[in-house]
Structure formats: C-alpha cells, structure tokens
FIKOLZA-1660 file (N, C-alpha, C; in steps of 0.1 Angstrom, whole numbers, plus 5000, padded with zeros to 4 digits):
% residues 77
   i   px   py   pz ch aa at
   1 2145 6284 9303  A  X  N
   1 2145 6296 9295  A  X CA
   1 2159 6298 9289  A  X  C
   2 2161 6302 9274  A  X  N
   2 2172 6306 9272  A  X CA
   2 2175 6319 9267  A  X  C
   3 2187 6325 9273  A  X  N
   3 2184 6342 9271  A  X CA
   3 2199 6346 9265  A  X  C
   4 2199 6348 9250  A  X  N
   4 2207 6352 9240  A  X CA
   4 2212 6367 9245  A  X  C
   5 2224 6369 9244  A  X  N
   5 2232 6382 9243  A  X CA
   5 2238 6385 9228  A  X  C
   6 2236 6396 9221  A  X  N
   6 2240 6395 9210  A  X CA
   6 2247 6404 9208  A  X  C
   7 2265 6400 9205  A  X  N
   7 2273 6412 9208  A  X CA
   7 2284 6408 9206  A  X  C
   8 2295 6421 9201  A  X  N
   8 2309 6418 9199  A  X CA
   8 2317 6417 9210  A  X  C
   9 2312 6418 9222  A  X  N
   9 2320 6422 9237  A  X CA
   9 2326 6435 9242  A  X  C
  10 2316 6442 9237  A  X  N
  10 2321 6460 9236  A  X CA
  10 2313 6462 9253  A  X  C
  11 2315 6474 9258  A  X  N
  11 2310 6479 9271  A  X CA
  11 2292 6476 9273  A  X  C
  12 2286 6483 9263  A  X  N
  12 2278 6482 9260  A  X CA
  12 2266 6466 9261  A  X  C
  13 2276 6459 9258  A  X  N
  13 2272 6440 9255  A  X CA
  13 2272 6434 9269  A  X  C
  14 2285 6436 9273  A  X  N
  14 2291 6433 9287  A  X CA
  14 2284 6434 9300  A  X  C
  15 2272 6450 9295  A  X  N
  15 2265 6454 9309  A  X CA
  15 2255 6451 9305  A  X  C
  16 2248 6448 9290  A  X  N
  16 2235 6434 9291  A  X CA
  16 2242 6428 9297  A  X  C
  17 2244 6421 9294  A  X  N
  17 2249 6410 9302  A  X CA
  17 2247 6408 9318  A  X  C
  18 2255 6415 9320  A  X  N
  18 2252 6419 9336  A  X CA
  18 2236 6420 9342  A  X  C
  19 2232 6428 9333  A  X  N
  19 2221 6436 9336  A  X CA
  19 2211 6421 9337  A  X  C
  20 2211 6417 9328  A  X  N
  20 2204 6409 9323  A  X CA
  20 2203 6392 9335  A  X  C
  21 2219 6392 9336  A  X  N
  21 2219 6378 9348  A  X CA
  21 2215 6383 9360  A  X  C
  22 2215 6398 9365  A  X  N
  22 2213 6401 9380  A  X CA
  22 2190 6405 9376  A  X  C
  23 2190 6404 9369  A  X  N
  23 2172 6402 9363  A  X CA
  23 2164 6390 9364  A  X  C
  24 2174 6384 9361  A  X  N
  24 2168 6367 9358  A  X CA
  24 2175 6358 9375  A  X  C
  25 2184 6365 9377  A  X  N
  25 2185 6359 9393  A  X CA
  25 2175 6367 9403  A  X  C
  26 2172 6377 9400  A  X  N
  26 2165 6385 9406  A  X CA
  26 2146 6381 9407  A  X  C
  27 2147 6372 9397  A  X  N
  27 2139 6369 9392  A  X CA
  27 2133 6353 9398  A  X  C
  28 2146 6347 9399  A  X  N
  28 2143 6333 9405  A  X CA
  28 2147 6322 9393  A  X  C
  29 2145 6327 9381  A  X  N
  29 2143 6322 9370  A  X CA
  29 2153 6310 9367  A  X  C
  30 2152 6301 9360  A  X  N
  30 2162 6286 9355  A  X CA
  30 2160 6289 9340  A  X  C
  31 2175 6293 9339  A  X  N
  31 2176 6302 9329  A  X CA
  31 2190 6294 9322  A  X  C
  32 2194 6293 9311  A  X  N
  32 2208 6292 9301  A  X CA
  32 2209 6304 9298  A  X  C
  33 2221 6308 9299  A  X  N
  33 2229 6321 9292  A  X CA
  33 2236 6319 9279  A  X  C
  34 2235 6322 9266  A  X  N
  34 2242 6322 9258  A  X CA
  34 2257 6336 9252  A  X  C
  35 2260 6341 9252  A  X  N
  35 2268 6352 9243  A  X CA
  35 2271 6347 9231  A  X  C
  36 2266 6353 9220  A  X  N
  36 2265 6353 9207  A  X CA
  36 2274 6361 9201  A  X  C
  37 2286 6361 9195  A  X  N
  37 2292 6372 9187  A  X CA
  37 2295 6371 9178  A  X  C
  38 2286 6361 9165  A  X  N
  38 2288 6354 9153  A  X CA
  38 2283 6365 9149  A  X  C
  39 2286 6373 9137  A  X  N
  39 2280 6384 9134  A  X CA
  39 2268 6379 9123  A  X  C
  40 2271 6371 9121  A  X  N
  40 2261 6362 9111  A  X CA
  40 2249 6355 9112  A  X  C
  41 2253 6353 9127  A  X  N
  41 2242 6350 9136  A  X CA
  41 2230 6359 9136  A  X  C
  42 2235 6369 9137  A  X  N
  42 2230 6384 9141  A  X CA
  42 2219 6384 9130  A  X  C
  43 2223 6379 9119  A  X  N
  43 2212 6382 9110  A  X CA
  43 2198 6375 9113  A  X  C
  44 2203 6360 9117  A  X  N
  44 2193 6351 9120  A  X CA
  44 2178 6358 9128  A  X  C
  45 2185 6369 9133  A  X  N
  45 2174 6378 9145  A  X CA
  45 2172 6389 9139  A  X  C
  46 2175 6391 9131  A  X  N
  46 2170 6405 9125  A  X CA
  46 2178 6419 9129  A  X  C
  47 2189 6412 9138  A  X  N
  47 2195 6426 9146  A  X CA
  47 2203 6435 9137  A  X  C
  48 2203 6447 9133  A  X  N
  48 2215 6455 9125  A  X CA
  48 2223 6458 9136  A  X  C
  49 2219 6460 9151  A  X  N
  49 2222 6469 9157  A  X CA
  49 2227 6458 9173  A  X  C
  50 2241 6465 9180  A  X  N
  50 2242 6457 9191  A  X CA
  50 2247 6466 9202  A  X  C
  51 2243 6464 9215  A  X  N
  51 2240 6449 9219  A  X CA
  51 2220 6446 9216  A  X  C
  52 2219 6430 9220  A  X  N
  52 2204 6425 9215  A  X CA
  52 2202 6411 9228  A  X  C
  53 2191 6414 9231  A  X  N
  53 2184 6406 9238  A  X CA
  53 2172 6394 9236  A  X  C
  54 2179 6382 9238  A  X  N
  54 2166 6377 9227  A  X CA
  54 2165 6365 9240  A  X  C
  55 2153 6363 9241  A  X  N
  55 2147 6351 9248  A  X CA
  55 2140 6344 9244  A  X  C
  56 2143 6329 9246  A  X  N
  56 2136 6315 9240  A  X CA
  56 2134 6321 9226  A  X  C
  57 2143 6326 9216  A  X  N
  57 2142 6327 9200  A  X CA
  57 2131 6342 9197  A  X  C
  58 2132 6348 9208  A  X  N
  58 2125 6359 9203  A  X CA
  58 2130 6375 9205  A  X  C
  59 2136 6378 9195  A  X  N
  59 2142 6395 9201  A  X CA
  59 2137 6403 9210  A  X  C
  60 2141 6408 9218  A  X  N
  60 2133 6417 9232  A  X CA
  60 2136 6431 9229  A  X  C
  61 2150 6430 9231  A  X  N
  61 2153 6448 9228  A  X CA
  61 2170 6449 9218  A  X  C
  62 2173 6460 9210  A  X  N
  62 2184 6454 9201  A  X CA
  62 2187 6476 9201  A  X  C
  63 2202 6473 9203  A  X  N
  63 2208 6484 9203  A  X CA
  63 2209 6498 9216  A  X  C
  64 2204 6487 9231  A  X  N
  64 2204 6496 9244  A  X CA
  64 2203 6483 9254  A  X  C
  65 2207 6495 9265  A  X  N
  65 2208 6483 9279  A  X CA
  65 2199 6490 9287  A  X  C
  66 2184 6483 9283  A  X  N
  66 2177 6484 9293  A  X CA
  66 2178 6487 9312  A  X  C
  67 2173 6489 9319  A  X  N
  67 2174 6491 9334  A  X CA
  67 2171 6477 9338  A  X  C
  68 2175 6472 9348  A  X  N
  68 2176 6455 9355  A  X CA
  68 2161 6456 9356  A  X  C
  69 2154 6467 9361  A  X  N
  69 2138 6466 9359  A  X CA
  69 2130 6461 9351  A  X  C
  70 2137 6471 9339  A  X  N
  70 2128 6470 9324  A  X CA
  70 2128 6453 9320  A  X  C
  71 2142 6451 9320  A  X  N
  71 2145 6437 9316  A  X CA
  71 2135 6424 9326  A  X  C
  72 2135 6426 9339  A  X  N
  72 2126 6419 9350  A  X CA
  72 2117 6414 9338  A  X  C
  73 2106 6430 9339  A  X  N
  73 2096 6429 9329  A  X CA
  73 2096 6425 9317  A  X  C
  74 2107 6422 9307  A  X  N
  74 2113 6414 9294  A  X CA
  74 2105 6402 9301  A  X  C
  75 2114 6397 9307  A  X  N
  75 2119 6383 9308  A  X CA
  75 2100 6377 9313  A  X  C
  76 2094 6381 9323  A  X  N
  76 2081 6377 9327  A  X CA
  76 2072 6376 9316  A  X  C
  77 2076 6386 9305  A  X  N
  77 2062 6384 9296  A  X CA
  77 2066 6374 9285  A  X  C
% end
C-alpha cells in the first residue's frame, strides 16, 4: 500500500502524518510512506487544500486530520 501525505510541513501535515503511521501500524499493514510538498503535485490530486491523504492514488480526506480511528477505517476500505 502506498499512503501519500500532502503538505508543506506545517503542524497540521506533521500530525497526519503521525496520525496516519500510528493507523497503519495499528493496523498491521505493509505500507510505503511518501510526504509530498511539491505544490504542483497537489494539483495532480485535485487538492486546493492541505494537509491531504491519499492512498494507492486515491484522495481520502484533504484539508483535516482525521482521528487515528477515522483514518484505521480510510485505510481498510
């Protein structure tokens, strides 16, 4: 699985992030981590807005940091 952060490295990015690795270890999961801060990239996903969550090429959530819960539930479906 690979699980995109999409972000300039503001507070906000930093605790996806977090959020996001203690989900997917929480999870069991064999996962790649990327952090993305190309802002050009950003477009590639549709994001106006950051931080952004995208797994295996597909946006999940864009402009909030989900609860390590919510995200569990991301990542499974």
């Amino acid at each position: 699985m690979k699980i995109q952060i999409l972000g300039a490295g503001c507070a906000k990015c930093n605790n996806l992030t977090l959020a996001t690795k203690a989900a997917a270890d929480n999870l069991g999961l064999d996962y790649e981590l990327e952090k993305v801060t190309d802002f050009l990239r950003f477009a590639d996903f549709g994001v106006m807005i950051t931080p952004a969550l995208v797994v295996d090429g597909k946006l999940m959530v864009a402009g909030k940091v989900p609860a390590v819960g919510e995200i569990e539930k991301l990542l499974q479906s």
